[in-house]
DRENLO-26612 format. One record per residue (C-alpha): residue number from 1; x, y, z. Coordinates in pm, 1 decimal. Example, Ala and Ser with C-alpha at 12.3 -4.5 7.8 and 13.67 -1.06 7.14 Angstrom:
% DRENLO-26612
(1; (1230.0; -450.0; 780.0))
(2; (1367.0; -106.0; 714.0))
END
This chain:
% DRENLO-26612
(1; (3495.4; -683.8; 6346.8))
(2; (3652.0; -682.9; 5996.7))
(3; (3698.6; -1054.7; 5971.4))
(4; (3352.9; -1120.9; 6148.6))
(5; (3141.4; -941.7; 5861.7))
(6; (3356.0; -1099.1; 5637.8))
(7; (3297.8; -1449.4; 5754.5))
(8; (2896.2; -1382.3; 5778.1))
(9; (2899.7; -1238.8; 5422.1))
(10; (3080.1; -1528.9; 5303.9))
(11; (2778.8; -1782.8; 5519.4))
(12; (2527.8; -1576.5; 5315.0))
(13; (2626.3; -1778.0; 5022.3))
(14; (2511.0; -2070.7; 5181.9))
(15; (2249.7; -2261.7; 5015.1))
(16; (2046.8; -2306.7; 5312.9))
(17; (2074.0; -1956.7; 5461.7))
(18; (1739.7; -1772.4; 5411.6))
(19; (1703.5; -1426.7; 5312.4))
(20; (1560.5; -1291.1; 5619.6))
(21; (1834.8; -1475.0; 5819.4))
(22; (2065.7; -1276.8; 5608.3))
(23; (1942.5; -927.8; 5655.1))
(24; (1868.6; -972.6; 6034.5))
(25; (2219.7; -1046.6; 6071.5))
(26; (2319.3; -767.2; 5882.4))
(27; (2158.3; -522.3; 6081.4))
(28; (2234.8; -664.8; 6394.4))
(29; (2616.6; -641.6; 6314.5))
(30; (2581.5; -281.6; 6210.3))
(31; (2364.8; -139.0; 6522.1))
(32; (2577.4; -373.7; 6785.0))
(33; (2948.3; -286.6; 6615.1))
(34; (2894.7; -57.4; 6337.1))
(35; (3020.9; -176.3; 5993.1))
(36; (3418.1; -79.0; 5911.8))
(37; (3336.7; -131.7; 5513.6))
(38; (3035.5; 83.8; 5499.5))
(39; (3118.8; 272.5; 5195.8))
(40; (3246.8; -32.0; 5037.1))
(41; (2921.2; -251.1; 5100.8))
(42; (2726.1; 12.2; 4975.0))
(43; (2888.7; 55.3; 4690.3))
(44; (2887.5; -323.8; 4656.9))
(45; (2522.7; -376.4; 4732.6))
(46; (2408.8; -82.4; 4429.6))
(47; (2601.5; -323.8; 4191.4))
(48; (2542.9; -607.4; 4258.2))
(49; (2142.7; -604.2; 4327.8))
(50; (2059.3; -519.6; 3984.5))
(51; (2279.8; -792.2; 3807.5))
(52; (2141.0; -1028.6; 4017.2))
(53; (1800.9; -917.5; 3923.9))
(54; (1905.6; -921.1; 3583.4))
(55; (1998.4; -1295.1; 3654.2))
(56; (1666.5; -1378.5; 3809.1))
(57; (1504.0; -1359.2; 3444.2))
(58; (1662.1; -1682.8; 3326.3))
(59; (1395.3; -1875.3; 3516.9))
(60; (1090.5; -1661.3; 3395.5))
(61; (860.1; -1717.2; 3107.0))
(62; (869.2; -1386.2; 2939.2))
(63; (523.4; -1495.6; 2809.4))
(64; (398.6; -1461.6; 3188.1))
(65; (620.9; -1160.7; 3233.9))
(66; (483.4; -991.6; 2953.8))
(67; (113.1; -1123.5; 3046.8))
(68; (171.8; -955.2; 3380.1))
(69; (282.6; -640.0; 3272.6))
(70; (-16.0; -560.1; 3029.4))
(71; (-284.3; -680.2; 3254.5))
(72; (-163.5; -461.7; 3591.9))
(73; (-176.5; -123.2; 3368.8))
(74; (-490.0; -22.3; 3502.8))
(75; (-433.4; -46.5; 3864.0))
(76; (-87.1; 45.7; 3839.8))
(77; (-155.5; 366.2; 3702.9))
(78; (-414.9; 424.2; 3988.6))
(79; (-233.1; 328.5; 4268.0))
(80; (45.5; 562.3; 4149.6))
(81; (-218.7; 832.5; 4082.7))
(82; (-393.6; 788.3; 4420.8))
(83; (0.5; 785.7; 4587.1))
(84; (96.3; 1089.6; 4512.1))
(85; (-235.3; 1256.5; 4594.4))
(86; (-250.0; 1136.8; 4909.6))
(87; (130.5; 1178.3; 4960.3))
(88; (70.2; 1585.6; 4853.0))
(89; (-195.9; 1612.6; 5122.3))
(90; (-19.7; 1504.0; 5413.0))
(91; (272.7; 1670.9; 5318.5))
(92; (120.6; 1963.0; 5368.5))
(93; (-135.8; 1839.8; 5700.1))
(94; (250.6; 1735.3; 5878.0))
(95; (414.3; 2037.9; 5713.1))
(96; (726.0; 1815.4; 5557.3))
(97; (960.0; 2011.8; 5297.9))
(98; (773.2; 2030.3; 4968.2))
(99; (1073.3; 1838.5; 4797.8))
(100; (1131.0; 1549.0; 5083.6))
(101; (761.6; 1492.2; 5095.2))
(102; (741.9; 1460.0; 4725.3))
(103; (1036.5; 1244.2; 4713.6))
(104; (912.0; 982.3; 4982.7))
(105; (593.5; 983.6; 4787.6))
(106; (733.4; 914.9; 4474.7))
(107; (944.6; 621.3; 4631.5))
(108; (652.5; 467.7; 4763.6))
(109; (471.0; 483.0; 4434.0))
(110; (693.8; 344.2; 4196.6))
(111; (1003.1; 151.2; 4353.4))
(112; (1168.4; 287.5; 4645.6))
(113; (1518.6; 467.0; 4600.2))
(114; (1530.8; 430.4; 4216.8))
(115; (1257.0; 636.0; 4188.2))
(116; (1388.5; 895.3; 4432.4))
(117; (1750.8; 897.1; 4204.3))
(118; (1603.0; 922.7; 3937.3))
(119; (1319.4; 1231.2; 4043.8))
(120; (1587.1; 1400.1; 4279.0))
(121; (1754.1; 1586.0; 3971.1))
(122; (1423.7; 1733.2; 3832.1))
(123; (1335.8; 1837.8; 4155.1))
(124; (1676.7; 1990.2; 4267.1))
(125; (1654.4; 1821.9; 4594.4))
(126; (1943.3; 1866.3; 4819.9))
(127; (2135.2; 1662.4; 4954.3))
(128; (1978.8; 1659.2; 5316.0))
(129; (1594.3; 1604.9; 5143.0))
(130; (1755.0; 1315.9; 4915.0))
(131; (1930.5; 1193.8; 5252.8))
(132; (1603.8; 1168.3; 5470.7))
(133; (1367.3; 1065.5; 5202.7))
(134; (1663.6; 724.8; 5121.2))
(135; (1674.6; 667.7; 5513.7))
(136; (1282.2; 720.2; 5559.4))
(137; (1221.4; 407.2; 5237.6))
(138; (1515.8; 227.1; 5355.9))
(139; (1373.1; 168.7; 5748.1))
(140; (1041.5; 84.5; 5571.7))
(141; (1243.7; -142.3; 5351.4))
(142; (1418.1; -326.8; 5630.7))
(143; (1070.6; -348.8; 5815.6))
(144; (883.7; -520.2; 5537.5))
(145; (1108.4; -801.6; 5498.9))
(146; (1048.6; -910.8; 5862.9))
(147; (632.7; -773.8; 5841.1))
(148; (536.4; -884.3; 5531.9))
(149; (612.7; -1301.5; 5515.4))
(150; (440.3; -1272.5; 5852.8))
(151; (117.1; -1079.6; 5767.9))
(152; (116.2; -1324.6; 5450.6))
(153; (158.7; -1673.9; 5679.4))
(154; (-73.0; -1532.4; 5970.1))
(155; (-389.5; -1458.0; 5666.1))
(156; (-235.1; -1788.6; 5458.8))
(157; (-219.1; -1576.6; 5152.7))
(158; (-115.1; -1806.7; 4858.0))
(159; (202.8; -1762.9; 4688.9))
(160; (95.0; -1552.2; 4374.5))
(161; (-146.5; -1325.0; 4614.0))
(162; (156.2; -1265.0; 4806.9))
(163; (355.4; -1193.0; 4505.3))
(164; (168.4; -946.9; 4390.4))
(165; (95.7; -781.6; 4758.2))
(166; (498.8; -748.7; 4796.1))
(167; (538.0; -608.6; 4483.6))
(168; (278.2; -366.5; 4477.4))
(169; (338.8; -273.1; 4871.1))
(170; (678.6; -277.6; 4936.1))
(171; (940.5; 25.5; 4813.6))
(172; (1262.2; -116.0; 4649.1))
(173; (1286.5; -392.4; 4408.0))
(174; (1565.7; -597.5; 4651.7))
(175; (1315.9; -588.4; 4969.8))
(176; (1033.9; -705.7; 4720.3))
(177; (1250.6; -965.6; 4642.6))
(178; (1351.6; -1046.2; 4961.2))
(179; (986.2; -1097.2; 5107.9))
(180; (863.3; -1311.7; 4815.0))
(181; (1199.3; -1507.2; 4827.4))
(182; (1116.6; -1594.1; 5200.2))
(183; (739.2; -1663.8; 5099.3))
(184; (789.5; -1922.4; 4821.8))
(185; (955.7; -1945.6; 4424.5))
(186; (567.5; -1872.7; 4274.9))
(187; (555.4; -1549.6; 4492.0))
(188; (910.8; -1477.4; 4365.1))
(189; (827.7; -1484.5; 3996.8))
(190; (517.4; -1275.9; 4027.7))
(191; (673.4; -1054.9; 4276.8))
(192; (974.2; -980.4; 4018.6))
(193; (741.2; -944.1; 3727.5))
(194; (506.9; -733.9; 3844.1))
(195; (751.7; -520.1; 4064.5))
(196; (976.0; -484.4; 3753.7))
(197; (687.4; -376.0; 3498.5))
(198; (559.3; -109.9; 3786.6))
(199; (970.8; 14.2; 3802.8))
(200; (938.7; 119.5; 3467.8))
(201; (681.4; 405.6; 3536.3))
(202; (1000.6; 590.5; 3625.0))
(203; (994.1; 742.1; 3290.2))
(204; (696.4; 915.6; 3265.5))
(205; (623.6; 1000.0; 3609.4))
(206; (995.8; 1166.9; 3609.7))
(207; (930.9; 1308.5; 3269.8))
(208; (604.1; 1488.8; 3455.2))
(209; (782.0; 1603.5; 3746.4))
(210; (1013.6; 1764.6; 3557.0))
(211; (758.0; 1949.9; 3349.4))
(212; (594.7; 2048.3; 3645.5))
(213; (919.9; 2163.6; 3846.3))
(214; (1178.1; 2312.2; 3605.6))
(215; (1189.3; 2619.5; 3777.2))
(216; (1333.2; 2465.9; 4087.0))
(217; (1618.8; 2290.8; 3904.4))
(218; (1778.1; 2609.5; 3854.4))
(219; (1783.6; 2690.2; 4263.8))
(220; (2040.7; 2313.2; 4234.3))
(221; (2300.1; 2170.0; 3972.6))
(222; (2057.5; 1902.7; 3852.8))
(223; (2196.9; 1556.1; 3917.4))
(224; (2166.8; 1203.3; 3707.5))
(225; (1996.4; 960.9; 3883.0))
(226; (2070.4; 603.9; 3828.0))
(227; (1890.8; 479.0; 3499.6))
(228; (1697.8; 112.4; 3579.4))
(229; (1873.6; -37.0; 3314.0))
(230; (1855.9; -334.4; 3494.4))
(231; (1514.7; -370.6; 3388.5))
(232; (1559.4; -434.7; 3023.7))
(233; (1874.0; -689.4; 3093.2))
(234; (1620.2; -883.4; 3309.5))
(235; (1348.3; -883.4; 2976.0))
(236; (1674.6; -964.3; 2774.6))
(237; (1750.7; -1258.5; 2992.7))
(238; (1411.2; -1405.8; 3009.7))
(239; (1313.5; -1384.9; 2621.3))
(240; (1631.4; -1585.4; 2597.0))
(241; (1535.0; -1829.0; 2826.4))
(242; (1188.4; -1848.5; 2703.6))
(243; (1262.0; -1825.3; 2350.2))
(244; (1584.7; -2072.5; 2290.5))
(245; (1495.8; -2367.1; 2436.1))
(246; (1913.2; -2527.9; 2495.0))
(247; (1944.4; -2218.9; 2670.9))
(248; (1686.2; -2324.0; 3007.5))
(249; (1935.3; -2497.7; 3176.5))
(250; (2184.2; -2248.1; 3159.6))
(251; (1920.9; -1987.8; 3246.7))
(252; (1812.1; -2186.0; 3564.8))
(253; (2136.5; -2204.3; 3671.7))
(254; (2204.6; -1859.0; 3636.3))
(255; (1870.7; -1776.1; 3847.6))
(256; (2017.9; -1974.5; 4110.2))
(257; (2318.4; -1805.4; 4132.3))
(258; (2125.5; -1523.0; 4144.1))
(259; (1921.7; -1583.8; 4433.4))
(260; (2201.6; -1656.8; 4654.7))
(261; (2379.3; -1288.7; 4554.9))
(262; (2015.0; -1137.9; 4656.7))
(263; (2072.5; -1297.4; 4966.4))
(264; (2428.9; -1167.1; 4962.9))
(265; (2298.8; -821.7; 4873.4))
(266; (2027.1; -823.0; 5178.8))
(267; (2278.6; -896.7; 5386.5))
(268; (2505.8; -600.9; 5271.1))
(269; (2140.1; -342.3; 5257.6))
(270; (2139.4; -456.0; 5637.6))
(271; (2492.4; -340.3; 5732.0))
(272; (2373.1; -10.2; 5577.2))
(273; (2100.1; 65.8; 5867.9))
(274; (2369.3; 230.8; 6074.7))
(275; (2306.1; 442.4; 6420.0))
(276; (2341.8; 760.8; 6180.4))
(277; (2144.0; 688.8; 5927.3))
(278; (1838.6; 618.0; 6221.9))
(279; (1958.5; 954.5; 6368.8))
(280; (1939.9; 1129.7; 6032.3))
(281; (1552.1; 1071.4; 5943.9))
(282; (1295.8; 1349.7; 6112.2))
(283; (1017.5; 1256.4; 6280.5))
(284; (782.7; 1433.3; 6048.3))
(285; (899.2; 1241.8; 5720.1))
(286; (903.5; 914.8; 5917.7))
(287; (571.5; 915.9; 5967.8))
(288; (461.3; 1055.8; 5614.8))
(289; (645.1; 725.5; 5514.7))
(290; (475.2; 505.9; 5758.4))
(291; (94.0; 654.0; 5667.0))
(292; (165.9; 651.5; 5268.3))
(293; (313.7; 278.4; 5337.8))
(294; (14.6; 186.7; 5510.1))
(295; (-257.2; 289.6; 5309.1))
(296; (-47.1; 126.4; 5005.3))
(297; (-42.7; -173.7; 5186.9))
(298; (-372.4; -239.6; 5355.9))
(299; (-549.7; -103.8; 5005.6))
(300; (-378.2; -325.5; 4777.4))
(301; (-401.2; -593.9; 5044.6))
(302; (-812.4; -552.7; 5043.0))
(303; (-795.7; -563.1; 4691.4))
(304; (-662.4; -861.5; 4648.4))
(305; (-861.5; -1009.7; 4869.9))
(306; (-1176.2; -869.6; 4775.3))
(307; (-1039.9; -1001.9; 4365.5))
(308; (-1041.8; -714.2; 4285.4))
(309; (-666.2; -704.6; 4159.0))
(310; (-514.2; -1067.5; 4065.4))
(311; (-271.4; -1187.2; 3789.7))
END
């Protein structure tokens, strides 16, 4: 089994290998035979996602980056808003802990389980709510990669309409990634973009929570959660790109290089979806997950259809 997932993490590199290719066989391997390097993979897929999203910005314009950011403020602040309303209220209709529900909802607003490190501390979640609330995004995760380039082909949403719908829809950066990847390179770019400007409403919306919450951080030792530093390295990246012209080459190349380790890495977030971890998520915060994740995604979806949110 050893030499098996070594061999199809190896393939992964492949040029020709697609993303969804990747993670199918990831999962398969880990439900059929279970995965003999799962703390290693993990370990190996928190690394090595955000480098290669760092690497991704050597093929973006940071003009269009920048462009992007400023003009989705106004419905990225609402959709957030309108989140975690909606994700308080049916917490409490389905009765899930106060701390998992607002953890799940939180992931679903901003970016999936960087948002739930990072809001875990202020809340003093334990380790069983931090536990349910990664497997509940991580299922949903693992589900849009195979739903949404579907959904997109099947209503022949362009590439940048896409873009946009994965980034605002989906959880975690690497599944947002993964979709648009599948979808086309102009859904990649405005995927990244846009997913990347909405990651860094981890600040503030942390910075709230932990206003609002301090006296439950004493009932816990308060833990870090992983800063997205990754997110200024990609800016980094890109205005060098953009703004030293001998330097596009080598920032193409390193984009490529990137893409294939995101391919890598979806194969390694698939050998994650063990037995256990299926085992581990309630029923009750499964389908908190699965109603927040649906509203998100048919809204946005209408909107964008309707023109009412574009880039």
């Amino acid at each position: 089994m050893a030499v098996l997932v070594i061999l199809a993490a190896l393939a992964t590199l492949l040029p020709f290998v697609p993303a969804g290719a990747a993670l199918g066989a990831g999962v398969l391997l880990a439900i059929c035979f279970g995965n003999p390097f799962a703390a290693r993979t993990r370990a190996v897929a928190r690394q090595l996602l955000p480098a290669a999203v760092v690497g991704l910005g050597g093929a973006m314009d940071l003009a269009a980056v920048l462009r992007v950011g400023a003009r989705g403020i106004g419905y990225t602040v609402f959709g957030i808003a309108a989140t975690l309303l909606l994700g308080h209220l049916l917490s409490r209709a389905l009765a899930v802990r106060r701390r998992t529900g607002l953890l799940i909802t939180v992931g679903t607003a901003i970016c999936g389980g960087s948002a739930i490190a990072a809001a875990a501390p202020v809340l003093g979640a334990d380790e069983e709510e931090i536990s349910v609330s990664l497997g509940t995004v991580f299922l949903l995760n693992s589900a849009a990669l195979l739903v949404f380039p579907a959904i997109g082909h099947s209503l022949r949403l362009g590439e940048k309409a896409f873009g946009l719908w994965a980034a605002l829809a989906i959880h975690d950066t690497s599944s947002v990634v993964g979709a648009s990847m599948q979808y086309g390179h102009a859904a990649l770019e405005i995927a990244t973009t846009v997913k990347l400007a909405r990651a860094l409403w981890i600040v503030p919306v942390t910075l709230l929570l932990g206003a609002a919450f301090r006296n439950m951080t004493a009932a816990s030792a308060p833990r870090r959660g992983r800063r997205p530093w990754f997110i200024l390295g990609f800016v980094a990246v890109a205005a060098a790109a953009s703004l030293i012209p001998p330097l596009r080459p080598t920032g193409l190349l390193v984009a490529a290089v990137a893409r294939r380790a995101l391919v890598l890495t979806l194969f390694l977030i698939g050998l994650g979806l063990s037995r256990e971890t299926l085992r581990s998520v309630g029923i009750r915060p499964l389908i908190l997950g699965v109603l927040l994740w649906a509203v998100t995604a048919i809204g946005t979806l209408m909107a964008i259809l309707s023109g009412g949110i574009s880039v």
